[in-house]
C-alpha positions as a LaTeX table, in Angstrom:
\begin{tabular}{lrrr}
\hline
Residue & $x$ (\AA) & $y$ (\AA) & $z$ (\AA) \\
\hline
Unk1 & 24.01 & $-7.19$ & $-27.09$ \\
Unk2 & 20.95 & $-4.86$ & $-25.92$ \\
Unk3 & 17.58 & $-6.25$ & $-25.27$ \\
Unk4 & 14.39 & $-5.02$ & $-26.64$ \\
Unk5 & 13.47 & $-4.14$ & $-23.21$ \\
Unk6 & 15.93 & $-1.58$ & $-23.16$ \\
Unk7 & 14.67 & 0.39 & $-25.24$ \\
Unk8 & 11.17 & 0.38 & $-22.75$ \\
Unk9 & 11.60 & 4.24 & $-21.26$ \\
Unk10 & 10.29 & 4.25 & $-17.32$ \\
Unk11 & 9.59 & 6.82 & $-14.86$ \\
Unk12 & 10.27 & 6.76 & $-11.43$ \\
Unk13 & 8.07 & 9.68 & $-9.73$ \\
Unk14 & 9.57 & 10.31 & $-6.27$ \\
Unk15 & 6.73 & 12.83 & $-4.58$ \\
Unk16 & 8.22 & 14.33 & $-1.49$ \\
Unk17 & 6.80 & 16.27 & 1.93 \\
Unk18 & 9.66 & 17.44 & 4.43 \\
Unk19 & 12.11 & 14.23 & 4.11 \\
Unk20 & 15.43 & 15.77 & 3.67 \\
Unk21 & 16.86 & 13.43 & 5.58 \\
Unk22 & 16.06 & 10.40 & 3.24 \\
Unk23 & 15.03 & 12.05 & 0.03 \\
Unk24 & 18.77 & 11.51 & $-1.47$ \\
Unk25 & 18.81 & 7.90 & $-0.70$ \\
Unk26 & 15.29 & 7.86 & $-2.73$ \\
Unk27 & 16.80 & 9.43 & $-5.54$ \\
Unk28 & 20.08 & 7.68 & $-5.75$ \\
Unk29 & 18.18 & 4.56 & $-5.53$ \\
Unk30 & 16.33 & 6.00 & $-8.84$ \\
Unk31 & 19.52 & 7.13 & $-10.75$ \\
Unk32 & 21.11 & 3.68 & $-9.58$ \\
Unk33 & 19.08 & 1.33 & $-11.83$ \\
Unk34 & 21.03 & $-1.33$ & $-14.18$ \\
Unk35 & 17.97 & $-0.36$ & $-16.67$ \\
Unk36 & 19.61 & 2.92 & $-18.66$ \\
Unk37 & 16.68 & 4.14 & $-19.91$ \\
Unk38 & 14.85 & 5.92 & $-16.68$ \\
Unk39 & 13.69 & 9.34 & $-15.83$ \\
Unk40 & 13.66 & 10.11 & $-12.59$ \\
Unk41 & 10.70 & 13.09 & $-11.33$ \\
Unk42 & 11.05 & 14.26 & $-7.84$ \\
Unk43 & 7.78 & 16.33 & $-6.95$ \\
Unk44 & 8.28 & 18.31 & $-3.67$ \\
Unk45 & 5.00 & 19.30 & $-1.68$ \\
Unk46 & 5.81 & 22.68 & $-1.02$ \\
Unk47 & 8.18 & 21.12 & 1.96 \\
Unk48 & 9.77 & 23.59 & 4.44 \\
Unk49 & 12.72 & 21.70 & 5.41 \\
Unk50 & 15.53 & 21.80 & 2.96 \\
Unk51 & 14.21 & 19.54 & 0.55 \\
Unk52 & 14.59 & 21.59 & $-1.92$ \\
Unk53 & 18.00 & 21.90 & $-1.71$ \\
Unk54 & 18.57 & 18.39 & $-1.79$ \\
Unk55 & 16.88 & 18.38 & $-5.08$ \\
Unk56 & 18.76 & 21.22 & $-6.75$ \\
Unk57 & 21.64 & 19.54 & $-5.88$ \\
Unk58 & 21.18 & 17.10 & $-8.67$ \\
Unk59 & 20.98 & 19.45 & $-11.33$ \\
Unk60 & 19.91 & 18.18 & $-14.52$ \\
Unk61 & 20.55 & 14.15 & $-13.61$ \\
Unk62 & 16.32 & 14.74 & $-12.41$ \\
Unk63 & 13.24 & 16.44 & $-13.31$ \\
Unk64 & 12.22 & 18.69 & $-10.50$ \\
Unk65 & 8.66 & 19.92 & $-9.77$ \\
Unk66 & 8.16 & 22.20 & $-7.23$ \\
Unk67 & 4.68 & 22.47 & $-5.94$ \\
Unk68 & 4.34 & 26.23 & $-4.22$ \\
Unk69 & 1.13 & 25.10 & $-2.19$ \\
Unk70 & 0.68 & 21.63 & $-0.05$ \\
Unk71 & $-1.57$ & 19.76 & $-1.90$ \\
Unk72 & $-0.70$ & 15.82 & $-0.54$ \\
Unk73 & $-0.30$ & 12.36 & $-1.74$ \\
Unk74 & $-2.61$ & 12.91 & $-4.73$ \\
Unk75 & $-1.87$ & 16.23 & $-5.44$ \\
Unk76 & 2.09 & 15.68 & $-5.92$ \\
Unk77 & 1.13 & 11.83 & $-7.91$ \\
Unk78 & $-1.08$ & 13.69 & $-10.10$ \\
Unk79 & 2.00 & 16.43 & $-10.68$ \\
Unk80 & 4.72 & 13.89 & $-11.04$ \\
Unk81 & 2.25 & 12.04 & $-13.79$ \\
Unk82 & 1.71 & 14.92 & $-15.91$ \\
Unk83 & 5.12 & 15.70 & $-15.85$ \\
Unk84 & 6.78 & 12.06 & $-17.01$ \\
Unk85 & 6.73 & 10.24 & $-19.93$ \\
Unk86 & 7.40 & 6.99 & $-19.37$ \\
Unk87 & 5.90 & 4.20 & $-20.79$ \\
Unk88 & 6.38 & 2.06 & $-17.14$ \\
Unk89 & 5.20 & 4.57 & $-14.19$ \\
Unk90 & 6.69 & 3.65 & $-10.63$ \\
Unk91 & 5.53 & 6.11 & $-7.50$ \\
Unk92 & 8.49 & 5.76 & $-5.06$ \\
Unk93 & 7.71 & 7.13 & $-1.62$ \\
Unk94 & 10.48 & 9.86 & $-0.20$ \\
Unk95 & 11.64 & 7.72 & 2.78 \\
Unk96 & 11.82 & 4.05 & 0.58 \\
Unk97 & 14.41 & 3.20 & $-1.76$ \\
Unk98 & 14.71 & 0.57 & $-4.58$ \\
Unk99 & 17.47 & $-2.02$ & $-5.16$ \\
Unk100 & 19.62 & $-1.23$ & $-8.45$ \\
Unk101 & 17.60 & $-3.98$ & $-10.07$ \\
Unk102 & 14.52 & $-3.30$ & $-9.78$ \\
Unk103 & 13.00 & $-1.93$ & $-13.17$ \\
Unk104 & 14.66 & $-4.93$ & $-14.89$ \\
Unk105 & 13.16 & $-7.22$ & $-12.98$ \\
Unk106 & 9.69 & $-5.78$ & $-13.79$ \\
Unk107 & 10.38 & $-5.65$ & $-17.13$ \\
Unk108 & 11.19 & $-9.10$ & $-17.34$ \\
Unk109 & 8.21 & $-9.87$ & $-15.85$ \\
Unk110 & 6.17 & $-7.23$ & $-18.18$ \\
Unk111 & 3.73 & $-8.27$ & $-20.83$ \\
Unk112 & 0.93 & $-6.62$ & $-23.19$ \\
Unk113 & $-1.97$ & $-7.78$ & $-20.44$ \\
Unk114 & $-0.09$ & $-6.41$ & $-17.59$ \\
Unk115 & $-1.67$ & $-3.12$ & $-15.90$ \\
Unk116 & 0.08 & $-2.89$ & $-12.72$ \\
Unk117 & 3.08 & $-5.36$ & $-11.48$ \\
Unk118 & 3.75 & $-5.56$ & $-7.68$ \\
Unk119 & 6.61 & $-6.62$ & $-5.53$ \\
Unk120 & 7.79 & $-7.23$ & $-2.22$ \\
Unk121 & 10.24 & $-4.97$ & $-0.27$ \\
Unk122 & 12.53 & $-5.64$ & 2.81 \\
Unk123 & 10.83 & $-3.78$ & 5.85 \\
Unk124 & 14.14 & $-1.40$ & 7.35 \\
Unk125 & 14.64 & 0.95 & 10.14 \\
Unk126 & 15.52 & 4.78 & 9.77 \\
Unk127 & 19.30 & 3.13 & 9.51 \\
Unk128 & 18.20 & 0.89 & 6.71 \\
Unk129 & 18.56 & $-2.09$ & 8.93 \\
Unk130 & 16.14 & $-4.93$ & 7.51 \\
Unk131 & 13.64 & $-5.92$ & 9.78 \\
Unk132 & 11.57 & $-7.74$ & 8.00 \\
Unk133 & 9.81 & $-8.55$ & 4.67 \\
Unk134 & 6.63 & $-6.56$ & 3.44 \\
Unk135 & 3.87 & $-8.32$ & 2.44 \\
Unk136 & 4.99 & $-11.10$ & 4.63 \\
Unk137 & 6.23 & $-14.23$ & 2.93 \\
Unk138 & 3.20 & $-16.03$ & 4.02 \\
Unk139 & 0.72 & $-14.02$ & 2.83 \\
Unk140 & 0.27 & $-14.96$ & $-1.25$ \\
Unk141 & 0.16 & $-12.03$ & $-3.66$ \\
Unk142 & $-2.69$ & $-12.31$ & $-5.64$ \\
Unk143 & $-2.15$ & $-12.19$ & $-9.37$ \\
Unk144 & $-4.02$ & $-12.15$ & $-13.19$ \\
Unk145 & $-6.89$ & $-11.27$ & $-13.43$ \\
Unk146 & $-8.21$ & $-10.07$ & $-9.82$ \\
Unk147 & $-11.28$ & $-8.63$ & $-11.03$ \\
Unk148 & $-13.49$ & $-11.03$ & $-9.41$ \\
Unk149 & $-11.61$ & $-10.87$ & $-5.84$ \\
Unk150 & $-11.59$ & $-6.90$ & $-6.40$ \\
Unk151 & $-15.86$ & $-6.64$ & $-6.60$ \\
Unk152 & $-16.39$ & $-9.25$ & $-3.70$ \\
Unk153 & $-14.54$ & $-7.50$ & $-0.78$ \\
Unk154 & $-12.94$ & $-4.97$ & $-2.53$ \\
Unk155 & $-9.47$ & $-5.58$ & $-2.15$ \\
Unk156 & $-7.26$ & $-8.39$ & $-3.20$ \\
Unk157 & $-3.22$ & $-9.10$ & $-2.31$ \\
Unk158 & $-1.30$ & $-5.86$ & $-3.08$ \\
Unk159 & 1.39 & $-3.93$ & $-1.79$ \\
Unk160 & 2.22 & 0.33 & $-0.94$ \\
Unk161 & 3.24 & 2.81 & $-3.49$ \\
Unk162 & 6.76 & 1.96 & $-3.37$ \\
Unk163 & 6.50 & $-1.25$ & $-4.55$ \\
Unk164 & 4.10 & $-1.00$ & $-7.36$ \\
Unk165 & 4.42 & $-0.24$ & $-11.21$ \\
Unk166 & 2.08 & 0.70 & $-13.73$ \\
Unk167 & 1.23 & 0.71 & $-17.36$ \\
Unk168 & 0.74 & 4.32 & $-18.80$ \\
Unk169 & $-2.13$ & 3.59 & $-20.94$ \\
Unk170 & $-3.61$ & 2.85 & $-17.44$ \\
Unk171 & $-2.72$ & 5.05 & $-15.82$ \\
Unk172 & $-4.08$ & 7.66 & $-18.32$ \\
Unk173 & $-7.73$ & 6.09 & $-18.06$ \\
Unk174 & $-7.86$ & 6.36 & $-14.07$ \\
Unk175 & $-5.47$ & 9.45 & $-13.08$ \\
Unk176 & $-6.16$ & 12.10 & $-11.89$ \\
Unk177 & $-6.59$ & 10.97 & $-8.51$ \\
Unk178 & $-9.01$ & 12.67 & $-6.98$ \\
Unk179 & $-7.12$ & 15.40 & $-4.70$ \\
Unk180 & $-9.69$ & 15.85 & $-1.53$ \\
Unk181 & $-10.49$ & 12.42 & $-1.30$ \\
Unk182 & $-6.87$ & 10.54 & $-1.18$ \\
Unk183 & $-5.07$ & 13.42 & 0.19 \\
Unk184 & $-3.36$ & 10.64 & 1.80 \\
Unk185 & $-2.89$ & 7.14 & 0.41 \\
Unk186 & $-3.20$ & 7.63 & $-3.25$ \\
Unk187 & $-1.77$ & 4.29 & $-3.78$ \\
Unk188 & $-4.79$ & 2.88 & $-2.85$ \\
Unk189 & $-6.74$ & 4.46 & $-5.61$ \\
Unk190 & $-4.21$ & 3.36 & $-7.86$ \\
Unk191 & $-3.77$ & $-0.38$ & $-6.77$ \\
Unk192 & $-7.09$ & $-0.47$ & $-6.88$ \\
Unk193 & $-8.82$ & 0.93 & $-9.93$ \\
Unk194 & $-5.21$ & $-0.22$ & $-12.38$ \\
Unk195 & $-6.85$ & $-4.18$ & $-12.34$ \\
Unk196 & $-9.76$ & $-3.14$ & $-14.15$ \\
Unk197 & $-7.50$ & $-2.52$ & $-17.04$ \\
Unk198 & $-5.81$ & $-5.21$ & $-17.48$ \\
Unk199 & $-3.86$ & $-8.45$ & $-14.89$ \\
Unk200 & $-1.81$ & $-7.86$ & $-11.96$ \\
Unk201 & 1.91 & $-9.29$ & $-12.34$ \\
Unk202 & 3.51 & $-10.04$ & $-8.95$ \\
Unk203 & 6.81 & $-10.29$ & $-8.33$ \\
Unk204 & 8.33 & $-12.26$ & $-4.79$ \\
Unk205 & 11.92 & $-11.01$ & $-5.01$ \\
Unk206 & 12.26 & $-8.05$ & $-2.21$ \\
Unk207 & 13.08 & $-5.27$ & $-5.14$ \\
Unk208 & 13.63 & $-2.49$ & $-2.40$ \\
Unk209 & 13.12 & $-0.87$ & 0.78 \\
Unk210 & 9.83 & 0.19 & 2.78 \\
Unk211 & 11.43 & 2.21 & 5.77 \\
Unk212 & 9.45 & 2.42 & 8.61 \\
Unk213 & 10.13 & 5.45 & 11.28 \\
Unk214 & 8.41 & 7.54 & 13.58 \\
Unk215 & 7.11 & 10.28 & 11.15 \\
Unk216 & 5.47 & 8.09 & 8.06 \\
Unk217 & 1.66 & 7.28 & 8.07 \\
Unk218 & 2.02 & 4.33 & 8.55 \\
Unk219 & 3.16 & 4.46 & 12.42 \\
Unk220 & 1.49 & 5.88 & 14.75 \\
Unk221 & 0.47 & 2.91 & 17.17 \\
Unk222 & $-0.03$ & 5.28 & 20.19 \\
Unk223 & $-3.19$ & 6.65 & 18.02 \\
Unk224 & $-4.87$ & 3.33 & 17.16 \\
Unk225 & $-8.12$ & 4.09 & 16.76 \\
Unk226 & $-7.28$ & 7.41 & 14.37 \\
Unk227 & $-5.41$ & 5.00 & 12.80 \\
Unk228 & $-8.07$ & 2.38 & 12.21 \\
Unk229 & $-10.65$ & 5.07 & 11.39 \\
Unk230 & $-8.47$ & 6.81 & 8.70 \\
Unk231 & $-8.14$ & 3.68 & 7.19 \\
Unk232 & $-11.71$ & 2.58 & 7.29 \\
Unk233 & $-12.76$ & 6.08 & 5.65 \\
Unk234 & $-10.34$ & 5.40 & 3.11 \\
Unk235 & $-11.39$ & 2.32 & 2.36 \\
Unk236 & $-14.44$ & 3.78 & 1.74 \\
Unk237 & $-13.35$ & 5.95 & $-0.52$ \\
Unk238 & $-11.68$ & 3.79 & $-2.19$ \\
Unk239 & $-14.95$ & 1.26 & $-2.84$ \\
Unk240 & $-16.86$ & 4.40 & $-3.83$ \\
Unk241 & $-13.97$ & 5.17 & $-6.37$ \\
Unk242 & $-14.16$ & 1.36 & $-7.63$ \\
Unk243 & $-18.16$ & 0.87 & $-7.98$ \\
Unk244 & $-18.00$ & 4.25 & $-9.78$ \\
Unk245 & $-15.34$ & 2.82 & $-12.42$ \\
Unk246 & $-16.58$ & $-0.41$ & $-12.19$ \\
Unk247 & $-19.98$ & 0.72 & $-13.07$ \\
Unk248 & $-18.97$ & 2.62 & $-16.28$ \\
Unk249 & $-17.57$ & $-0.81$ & $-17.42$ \\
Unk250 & $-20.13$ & $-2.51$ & $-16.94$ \\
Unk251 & $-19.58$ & $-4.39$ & $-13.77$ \\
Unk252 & $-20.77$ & $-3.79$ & $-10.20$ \\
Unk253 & $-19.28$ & $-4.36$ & $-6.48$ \\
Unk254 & $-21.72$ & $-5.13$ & $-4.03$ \\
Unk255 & $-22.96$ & $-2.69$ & $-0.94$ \\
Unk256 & $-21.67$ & $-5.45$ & 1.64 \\
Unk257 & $-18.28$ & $-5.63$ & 0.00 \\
Unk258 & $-16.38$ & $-4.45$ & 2.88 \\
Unk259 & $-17.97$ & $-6.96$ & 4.86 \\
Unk260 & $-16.27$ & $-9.78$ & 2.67 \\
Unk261 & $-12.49$ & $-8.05$ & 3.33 \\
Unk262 & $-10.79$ & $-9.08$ & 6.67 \\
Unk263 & $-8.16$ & $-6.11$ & 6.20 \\
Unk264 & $-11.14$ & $-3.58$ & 6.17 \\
Unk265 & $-12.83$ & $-5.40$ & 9.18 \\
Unk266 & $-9.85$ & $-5.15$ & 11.67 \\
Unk267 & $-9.29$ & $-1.93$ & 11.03 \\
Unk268 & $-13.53$ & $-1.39$ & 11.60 \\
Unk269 & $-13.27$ & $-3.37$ & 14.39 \\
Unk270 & $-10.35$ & $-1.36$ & 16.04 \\
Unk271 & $-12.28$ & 1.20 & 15.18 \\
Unk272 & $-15.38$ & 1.04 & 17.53 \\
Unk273 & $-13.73$ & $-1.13$ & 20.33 \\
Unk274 & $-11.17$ & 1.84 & 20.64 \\
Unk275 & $-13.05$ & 4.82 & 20.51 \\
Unk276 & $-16.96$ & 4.32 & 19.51 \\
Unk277 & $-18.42$ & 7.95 & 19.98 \\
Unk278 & $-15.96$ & 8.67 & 17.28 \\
Unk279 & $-16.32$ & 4.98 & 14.99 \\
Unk280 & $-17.84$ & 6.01 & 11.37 \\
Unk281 & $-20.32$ & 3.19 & 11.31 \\
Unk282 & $-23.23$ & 3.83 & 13.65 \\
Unk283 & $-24.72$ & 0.45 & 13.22 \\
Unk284 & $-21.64$ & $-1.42$ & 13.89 \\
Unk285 & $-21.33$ & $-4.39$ & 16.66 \\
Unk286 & $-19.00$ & $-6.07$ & 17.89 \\
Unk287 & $-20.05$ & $-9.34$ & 17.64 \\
Unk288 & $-21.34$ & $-8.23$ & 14.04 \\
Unk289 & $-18.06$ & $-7.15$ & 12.89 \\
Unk290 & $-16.45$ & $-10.45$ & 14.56 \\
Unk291 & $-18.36$ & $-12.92$ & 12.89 \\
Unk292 & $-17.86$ & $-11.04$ & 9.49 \\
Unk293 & $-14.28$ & $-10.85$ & 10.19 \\
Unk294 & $-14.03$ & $-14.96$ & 11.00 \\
Unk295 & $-16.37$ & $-15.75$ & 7.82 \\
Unk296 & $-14.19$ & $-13.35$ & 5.99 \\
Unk297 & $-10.53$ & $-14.84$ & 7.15 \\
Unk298 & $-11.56$ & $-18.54$ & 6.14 \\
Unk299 & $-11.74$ & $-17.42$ & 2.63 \\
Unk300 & $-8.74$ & $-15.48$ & 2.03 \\
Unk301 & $-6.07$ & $-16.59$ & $-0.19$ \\
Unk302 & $-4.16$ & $-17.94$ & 2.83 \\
Unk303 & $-2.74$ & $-21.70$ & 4.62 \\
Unk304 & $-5.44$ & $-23.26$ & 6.67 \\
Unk305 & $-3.57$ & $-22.38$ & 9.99 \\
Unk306 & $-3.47$ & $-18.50$ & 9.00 \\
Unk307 & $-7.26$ & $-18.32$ & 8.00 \\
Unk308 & $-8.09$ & $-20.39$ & 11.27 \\
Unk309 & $-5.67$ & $-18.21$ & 13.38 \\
Unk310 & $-7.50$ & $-15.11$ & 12.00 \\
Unk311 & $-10.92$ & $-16.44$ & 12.56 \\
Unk312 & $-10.20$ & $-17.24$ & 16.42 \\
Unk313 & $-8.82$ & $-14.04$ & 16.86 \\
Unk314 & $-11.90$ & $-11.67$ & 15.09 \\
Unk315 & $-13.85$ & $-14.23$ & 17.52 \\
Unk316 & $-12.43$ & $-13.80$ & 20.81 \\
Unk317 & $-12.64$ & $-10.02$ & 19.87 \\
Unk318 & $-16.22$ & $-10.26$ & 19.51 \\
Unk319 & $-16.97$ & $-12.82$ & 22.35 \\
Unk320 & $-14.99$ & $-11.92$ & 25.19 \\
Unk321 & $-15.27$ & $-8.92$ & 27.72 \\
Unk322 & $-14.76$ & $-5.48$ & 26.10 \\
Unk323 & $-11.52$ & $-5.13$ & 28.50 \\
Unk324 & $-10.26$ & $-8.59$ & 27.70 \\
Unk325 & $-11.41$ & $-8.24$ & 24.12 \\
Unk326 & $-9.53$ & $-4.69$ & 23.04 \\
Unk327 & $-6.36$ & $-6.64$ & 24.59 \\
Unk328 & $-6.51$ & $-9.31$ & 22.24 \\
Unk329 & $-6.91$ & $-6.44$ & 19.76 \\
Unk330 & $-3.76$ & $-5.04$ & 20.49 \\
Unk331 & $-1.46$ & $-7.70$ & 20.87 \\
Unk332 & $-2.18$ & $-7.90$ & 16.84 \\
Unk333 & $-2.57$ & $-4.34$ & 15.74 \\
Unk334 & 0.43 & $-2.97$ & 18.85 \\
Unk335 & 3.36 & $-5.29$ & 18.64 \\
Unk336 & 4.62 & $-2.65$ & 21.65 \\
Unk337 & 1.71 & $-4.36$ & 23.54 \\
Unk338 & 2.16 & $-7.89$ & 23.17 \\
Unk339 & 3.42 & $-9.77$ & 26.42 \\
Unk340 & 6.66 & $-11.81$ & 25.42 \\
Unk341 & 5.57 & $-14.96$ & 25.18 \\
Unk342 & 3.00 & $-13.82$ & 23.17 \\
Unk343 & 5.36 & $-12.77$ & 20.89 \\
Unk344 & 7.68 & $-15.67$ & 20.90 \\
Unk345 & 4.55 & $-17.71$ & 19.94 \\
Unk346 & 3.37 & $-15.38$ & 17.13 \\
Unk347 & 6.64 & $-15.71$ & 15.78 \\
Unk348 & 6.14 & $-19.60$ & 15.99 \\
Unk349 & 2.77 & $-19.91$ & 14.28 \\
Unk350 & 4.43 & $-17.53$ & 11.50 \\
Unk351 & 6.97 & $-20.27$ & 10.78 \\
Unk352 & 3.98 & $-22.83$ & 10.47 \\
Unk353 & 2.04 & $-20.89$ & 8.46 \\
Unk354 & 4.38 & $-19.96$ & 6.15 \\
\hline
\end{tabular}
C-alpha cells in the first residue's frame, strides 16, 4: 500500500568542486533512497579533476549541470535550484553522503508549517570511519518557531548543508543566494533566512555522513585565525542578509546581535588573540569579547554544566596572560593542541553534560 508521501517529489542537489574521489559515494547515497520519487542534480564547478567523468558515468540515472566558469558554493546552489523541481530541496555536499533513509524520515517528520527540517549526521574520516556525531548529542537543536532566537544573536541550533532540507516555496522567496557574498558557506544564508518562512523541524536520528578530511573548509586548524576571521566575516554577512529580510517583513535584529551569539564570539575572539593587525573589528578587546562570550554561554539552549563550562572558558581567555590565554584558546578550537589529560577530561565533562 503506497503512502501519500510518496507521491511528495524531492531533489537532492549535489554541487561539486574537484572531489572525484568521493563524488560517487555522494551520488549513490542520492540514487540509494527507500523514497522512489527523487531527482538527483549534480552541479560541477567547473572542476579540473575528473569529476566530470564521474558524472557522465551515470548517464541518465542524474541531472548533470556543468558550470564552464568557477563560480563557488552559491554559484553552483543557485544552478542546482534552478535546475530541480522538487517540492523538498536537500543541498548535499560532494564529500558527505546520506543513509538510504533519509528523505523518508524527513518526510515523516514534514508538515504544512515546516520551512526547513534539520538533522544530525555521524562525523567520518576520508575512510568513512565514524568518529563522532555532528551537532553533538549534547547540544539541543533548536526547533518551531526560532524567529525570536534568530533576531537576538542571530543564530539559533542548526546544522551544515548536508544535513538540511527545505521547502520550495521557501526557497523561491530567499534564493538566489547572493554569489560574491557566500562564495563559500551558502548554507548559512539558507539556514538562516528559511525560518522566517515558516518553523524549523529537527530531526535527532544521524540521517548521514559529514566527512571530515584535509581538503574541506572546514579543516584547516594550522590556519586558525583565517579560520576564525572567515567565519566572523561571514557571519556578518549573514546578519546583514537577515536584518535586510527581516526588515522587509516587518521585523528587526538588533546592531549588538552578534554580541548575544557565543558561536560568533569564539570565533571573534580567536580572531584578535591570534592575529590582531589582521582581526576585522578594530574596537574589539579581549576582555570585551570575554565577558560577552560568558553572558552569552549562560543563556544558550544548553545543561547548566555546558553553559558554566563555556562561561569559565570565554573568562580565562579574557583574564589571563595573552600567552596563557591563546592556550586555553586552543585546547578548544585545536584538539591537535590539547595536552592529554586535557583531553581525557573534556571527554569526561562531555559525558556529564550530556
Amino acid at each position: 500500500m503506497h503512502s501519500p508521501l510518496d507521491r511528495i517529489p524531492v531533489s537532492i542537489i549535489i554541487p561539486n568542486f574537484n572531489y572525484e574521489q568521493f563524488l560517487g559515494r555522494a551520488i549513490d547515497s542520492a540514487l540509494e533512497q527507500d523514497h522512489r520519487n527523487v531527482e538527483v542534480v549534480v552541479v560541477d564547478d567547473a572542476s579540473t579533476d575528473a569529476s566530470v567523468a564521474v558524472i557522465e558515468s551515470y548517464g541518465d540515472k542524474i541531472r548533470p549541470c556543468l558550470r564552464r566558469r568557477n563560480g563557488g558554493h552559491a554559484a553552483a546552489f543557485n544552478t542546482g535550484f534552478e535546475a530541480s523541481t522538487g517540492e523538498i530541496i536537500l543541498f548535499l555536499d560532494a564529500d558527505d553522503y546520506l543513509y538510504p533513509n533519509a528523505i523518508s524520515e524527513v518526510l515523516g517528520e514534514w508538515d504544512a508549517a515546516v520551512a526547513q527540517a534539520q538533522f544530525r549526521l555521524h562525523l567520518v574520516d576520508e575512510d568513512q570511519h565514524i568518529k563522532d556525531v555532528f551537532p553533538p548529542p549534547e547540544q539541543p537543536f533548536d526547533s518551531g518557531d526560532v524567529v525570536p532566537e534568530l533576531l537576538r544573536k542571530g543564530r539559533y541550533h542548526t546544522t551544515v548543508t548536508s544535513g538540511l532540507a527545505f521547502d520550495r516555496e521557501t526557497l523561491e522567496t530567499i534564493m538566489p543566494v547572493p554569489e560574491s557574498d557566500f562564495r563559500q558557506g551558502a548554507d548559512g544564508y539558507l539556514a538562516t533566512l528559511a525560518p522566517l518562512h515558516g518553523e524549523v523541524k529537527s530531526i535527532d536520528t544521524c540521517l548521514g555522513a559529514y566527512r571530515i578530511h584535509g581538503s574541506n573548509h572546514s579543516v584547516f586548524a594550522e590556519k586558525l585565525a583565517e579560520r576564525a576571521r572567515w567565519r566572523v566575516q561571514h557571519d556578518f554577512r549573514r546578519l546583514e542578509a537577515l536584518s535586510g529580510r527581516a526588515a522587509e517583513i516587518g521585523l528587526a535584529v538588533p546592531q549588538d546581535a552578534g554580541l548575544h551569539d557565543p558561536v560568533h564570539l569564539e570565533e571573534r575572539l580567536a580572531s584578535l588573540c591570534v592575529d590582531e593587525p589582521q582581526h576585522p573589528v578594530a574596537t574589539d578587546s579581549r576582555l570585551g569579547l570575554a565577558r560577552a562570550g560568558a553572558a552569552a554561554s549562560l543563556e544558550m539552549n544548553a545543561s547548566w554544566r555546558r553553559r558554566a563550562a563555556l562561561a569559565t572558558w570565554f573568562l580565562c581567555i579574557g583574564i589571563l596572560p595573552r600567552r596563557m590565554g591563546n592556550a586555553v584558546l586552543a585546547w578548544k578550537l585545536v584538539a591537535s593542541s590539547r595536552p592529554a589529560f586535557l583531553t581525557r577530561l573534556s571527554k569526561t565533562v562531555r559525558r556529564m553534560t550530556n
